[in-house]
N, C-alpha and C positions, 0 to 999 in steps of 0.2 A: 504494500500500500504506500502511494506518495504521499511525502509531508502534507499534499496541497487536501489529499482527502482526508488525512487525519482531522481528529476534533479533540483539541492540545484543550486538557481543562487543568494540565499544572498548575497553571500560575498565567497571570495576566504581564509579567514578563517574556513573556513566549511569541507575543505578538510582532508582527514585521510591519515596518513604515508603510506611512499611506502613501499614495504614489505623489501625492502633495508634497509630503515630505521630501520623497527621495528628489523632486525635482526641486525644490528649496537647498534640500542639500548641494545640490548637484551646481547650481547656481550662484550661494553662498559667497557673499562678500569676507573676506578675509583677511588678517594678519597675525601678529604675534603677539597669541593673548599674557605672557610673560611679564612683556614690554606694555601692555594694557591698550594695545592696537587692534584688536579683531573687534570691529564694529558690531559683528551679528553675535558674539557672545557679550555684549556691552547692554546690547536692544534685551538680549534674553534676559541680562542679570536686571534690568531696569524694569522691564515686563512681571517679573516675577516675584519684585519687592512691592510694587504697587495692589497687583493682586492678591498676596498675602498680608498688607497692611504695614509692610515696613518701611526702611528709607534706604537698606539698601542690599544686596545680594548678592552671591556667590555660585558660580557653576562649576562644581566639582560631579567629578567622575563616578560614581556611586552614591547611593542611601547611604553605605558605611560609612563613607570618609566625611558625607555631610554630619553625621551624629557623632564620628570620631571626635570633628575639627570642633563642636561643640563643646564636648566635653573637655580638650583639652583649654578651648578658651575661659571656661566657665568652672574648671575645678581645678586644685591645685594636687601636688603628688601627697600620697597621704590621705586624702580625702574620701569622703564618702560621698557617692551619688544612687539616691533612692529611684529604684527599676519597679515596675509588676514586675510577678514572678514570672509570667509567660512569655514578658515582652522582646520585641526583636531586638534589640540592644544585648539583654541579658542573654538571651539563650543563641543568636544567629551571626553574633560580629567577633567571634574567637578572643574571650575577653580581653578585646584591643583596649577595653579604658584602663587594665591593670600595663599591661603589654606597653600600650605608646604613652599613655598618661599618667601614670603610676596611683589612677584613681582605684577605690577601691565598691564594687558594685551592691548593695545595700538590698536585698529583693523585698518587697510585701508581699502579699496575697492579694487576691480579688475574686469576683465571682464572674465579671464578664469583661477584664482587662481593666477595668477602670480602680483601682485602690481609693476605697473611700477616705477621705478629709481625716478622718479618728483615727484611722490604721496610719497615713500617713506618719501623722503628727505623734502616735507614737513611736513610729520608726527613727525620727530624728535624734542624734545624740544632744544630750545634755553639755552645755559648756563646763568641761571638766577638763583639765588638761591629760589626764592621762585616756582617753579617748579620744577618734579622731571626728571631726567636723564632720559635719553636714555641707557639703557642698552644691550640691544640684540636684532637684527633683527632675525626673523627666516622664513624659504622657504621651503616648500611643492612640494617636485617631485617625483612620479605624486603625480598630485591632485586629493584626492577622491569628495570630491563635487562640482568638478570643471565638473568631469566625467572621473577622469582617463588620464588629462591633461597632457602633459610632457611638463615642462618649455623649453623655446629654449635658445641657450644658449647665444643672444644677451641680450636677458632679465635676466637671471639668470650675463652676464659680469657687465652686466648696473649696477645692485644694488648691486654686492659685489663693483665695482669700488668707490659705495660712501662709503661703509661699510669701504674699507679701509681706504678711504681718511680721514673719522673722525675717524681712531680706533675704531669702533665697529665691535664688533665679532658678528656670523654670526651661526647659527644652521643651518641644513637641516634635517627637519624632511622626510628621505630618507627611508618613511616605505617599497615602492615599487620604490625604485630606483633601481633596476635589472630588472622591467617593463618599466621605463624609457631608461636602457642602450639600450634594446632588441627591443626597439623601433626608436631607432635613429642608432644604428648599431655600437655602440660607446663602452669602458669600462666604468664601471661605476665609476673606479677613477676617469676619466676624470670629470664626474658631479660634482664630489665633490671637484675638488681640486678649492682652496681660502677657504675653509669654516673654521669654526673653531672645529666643531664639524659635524658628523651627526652620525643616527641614521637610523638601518636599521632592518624590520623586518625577521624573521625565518619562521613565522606562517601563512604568507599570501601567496603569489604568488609562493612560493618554499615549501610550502606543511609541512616541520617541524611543529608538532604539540603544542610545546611552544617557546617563547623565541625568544627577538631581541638582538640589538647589539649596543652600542654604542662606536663610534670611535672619536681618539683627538689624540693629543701628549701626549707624556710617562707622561708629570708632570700632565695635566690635569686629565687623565687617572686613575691613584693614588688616586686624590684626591676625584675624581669620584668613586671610589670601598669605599671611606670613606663614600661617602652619598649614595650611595648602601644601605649598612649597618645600615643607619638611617633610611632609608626607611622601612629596613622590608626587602632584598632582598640579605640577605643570602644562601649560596643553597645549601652546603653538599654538597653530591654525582650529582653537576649536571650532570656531563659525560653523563648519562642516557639518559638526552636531549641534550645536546652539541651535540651528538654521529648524532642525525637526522640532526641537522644545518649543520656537514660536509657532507652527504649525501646531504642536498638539495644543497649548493652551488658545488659536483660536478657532479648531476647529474638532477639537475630540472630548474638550469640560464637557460642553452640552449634550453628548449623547451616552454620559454615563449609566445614567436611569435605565435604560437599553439594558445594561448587562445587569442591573437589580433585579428588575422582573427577570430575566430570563434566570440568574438564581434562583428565585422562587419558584418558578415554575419549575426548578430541577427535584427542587426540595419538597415539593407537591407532588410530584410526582414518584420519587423516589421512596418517598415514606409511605406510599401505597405498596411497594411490593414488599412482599415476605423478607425477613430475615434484613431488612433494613429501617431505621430510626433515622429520621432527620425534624425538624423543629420549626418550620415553614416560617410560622411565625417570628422568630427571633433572625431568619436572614434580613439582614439589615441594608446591604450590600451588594457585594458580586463574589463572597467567598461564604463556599458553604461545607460545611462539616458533618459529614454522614459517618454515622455508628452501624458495624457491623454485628449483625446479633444473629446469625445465622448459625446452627452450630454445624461443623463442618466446613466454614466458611472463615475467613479472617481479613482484615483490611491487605496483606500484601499478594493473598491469594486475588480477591476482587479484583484488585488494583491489574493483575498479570493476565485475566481470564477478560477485564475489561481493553486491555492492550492490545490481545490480539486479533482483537476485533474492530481496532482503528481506534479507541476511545482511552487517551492518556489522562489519568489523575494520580495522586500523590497521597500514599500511604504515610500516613503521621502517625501511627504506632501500629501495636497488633488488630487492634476494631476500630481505627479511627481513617478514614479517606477525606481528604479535601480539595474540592474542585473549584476554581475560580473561573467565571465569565469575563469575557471582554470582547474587543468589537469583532474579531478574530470568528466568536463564536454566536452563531445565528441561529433563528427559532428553527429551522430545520435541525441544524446539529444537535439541539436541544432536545427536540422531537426522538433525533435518532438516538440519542445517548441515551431514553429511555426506551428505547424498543428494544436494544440488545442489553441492556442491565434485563429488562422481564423476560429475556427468552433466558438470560445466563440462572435466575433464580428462581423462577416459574417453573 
């Protein structure tokens, strides 16, 4: 079977440039963005701080190194920075904040990615010296191993209200915050405004095929394109990819709702056949989380019996499969991905 008839439900990083893009790409005014000369990565960092509410931005090469450069702006060595236990920072970035930043990661609990204000606030250490600070809170919307959760925003007031109350700065790791806005019917500044930082991806749900963003004030900003630069994420000629990032923010936000319902409609459907659980109601998003209850059956066997039948998703443990929508993926594929899951458990 060709990639082109596959029905990739991995991850909404999987998707390939709209022909928009590739011709934007292709086109791309350029220079050396080192030297702070590539026009179309200047237009993207300008476009991207306005959208998210800030004053100014950054285009680095991955989610990781945006939430890395973060932390190392905003924590010092020694320090602690309070994570959800689930969240992409803590369990997916190979604890780069001990690694590059000598931070040290702090986990809570929660019950749908979002750690409430009380848990928080007792996570923080006490000013004692022989403990180490509290340096940085950080927030995940949406939540990917929540299931694509979108923080509400009494909980999301709840815990910047203490963040301010003690001065402590605040991250959001906002990879698919444009799935959150598109879901609550809101801008996405709005999510972000208190924060001190966030970070947004290019690569995932808006289809650009590299490259996130991170946003902050002019000074932070600055000093954040310094540890860019330590990192390894220098870029030349980014334009090339800047060029798809303005393409996706204005022509791929608005058709995210698209991949919501067609989540639902997987999770509707799936949770009709035997030996499968899913929670229709709680998809929030375009990432859905199916429990494997079949006995005989287990998410990495599913996951292999659904592969060769054209239909890739992502075993998250022994009974847990997670499939993500995106533009990639259309009501037909949607249609089909439930005909062979009921012939496979039927």
């Amino acid at each position: 079977m060709s990639p082109e008839q596959r029905i990739d439900l991995r991850s909404d990083t999987v998707t390939q440039p709209t022909p928009s893009m590739r011709r934007a790409m292709a086109g791309a005014e350029v220079g050396d963005d080192v030297y702070g000369e590539d026009p179309t990565v200047r237009r993207l960092e300008e476009r991207a701080a306005e959208l998210l509410g800030f004053a100014a931005a950054l285009f680095v090469p991955s989610g990781t190194m945006g939430n890395q450069i973060a932390i190392r702006l905003l924590a010092r060595r020694g320090e602690e920075v309070i994570v959800d236990e689930r969240s992409h920072i803590y369990n997916f970035e190979m604890a780069a904040m001990a690694d590059l930043s000598g931070a040290m990661a702090r986990p809570v609990p929660s019950r749908r990615g979002f750690p409430s204000s009380a848990d928080i606030e007792k996570a923080l250490r006490p000013d004692l010296y022989y403990m180490p600070r509290t340096a940085l809170i950080t927030w995940e919307n949406t939540h990917n191993l929540a299931g694509g959760t979108v923080a509400s925003s009494e909980s999301t007031r709840a815990m910047l209200a203490v963040a301010h109350r003690l001065q402590i700065p605040v991250h959001l790791d906002g990879a698919r915050i444009f799935n959150a806005s598109a879901a609550l019917g809101v801008e996405a500044a709005k999510l972000t405004d208190g924060f001190t930082s966030v970070m947004t991806c290019l690569s995932k749900g808006l289809g650009a095929p590299v490259g996130s963003v991170l946003a902050s004030d002019v000074e932070r900003i600055a000093e954040a394109r310094r540890i860019r630069k330590r990192f390894g994420g220098g870029m030349r000629q980014a334009g090339v990819l800047a060029a798809a990032g303005l393409v996706a923010f204005d022509e791929t936000i608005d058709r995210l709702g698209q991949d919501h319902d067609r989540a639902r409609r997987l999770a509707e459907g799936l949770g009709e056949l035997k030996g499968l659980r899913t929670r229709p109601e709680e998809v929030q998003t375009n990432i859905l989380m199916l429990e494997v209850t079949e006995d005989g059956w287990d998410a990495p066997r599913l996951v292999q019996a659904l592969g060769a039948e054209g239909v890739l998703a992502l075993p998250m443990d022994s009974r847990i499969v997670r499939m993500v929508t995106h533009y990639g993926i259309t009501d037909a594929g949607v249609e089909r991905t439930l005909q062979i899951a009921s012939k496979l458990l039927g």
